[in-house]
C-alpha positions in Angstrom: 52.3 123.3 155.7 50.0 122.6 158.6 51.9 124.8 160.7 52.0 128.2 158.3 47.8 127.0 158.3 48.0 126.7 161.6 50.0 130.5 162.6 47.7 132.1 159.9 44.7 131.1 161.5 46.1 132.5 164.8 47.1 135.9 163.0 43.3 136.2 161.6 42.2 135.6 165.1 44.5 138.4 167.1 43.8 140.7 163.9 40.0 140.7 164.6 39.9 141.0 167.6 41.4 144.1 167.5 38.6 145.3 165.1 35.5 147.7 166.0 32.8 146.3 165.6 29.5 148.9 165.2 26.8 148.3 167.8 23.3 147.2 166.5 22.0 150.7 166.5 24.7 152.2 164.6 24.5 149.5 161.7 20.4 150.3 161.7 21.1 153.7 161.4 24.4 152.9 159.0 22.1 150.7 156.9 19.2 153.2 156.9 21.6 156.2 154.7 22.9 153.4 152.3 19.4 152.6 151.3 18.3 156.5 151.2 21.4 157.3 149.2 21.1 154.9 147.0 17.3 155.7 146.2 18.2 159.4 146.0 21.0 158.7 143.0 19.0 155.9 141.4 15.7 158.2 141.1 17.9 161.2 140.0 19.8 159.1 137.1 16.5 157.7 136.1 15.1 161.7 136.1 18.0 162.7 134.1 18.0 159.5 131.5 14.6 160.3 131.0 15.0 164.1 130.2 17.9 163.5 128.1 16.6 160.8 126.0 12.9 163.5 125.5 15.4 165.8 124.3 17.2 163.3 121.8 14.0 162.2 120.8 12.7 166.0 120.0 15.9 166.8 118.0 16.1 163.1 116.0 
């Protein structure tokens, strides 16, 4: 058991370091567009919530 812990550990470890890894620039900027995207979609779906539940309110 201690040895299958043991290899697995050693996998994990030759498996990331073979990853690329963003600089600290590119995560800022990576960052940056999740926020503004998620703003832009959260106001519009608020904007749209809020017109369609006016226009149930006018018919009911």
């Amino acid at each position: 058991m201690i040895q299958k812990i043991s290899k697995f550990l050693k996998d994990v470890n030759i498996e990331m370091s073979k990853v690329s890894w963003p600089s600290r620039n590119e995560l800022k900027g990576q960052t940056i567009i999740v926020i503004f995207v998620s703003l832009f979609f959260a106001i519009f779906i608020f904007a749209i919530d809020h017109i369609l539940s006016r226009l149930i309110s006018l018919i009911y």
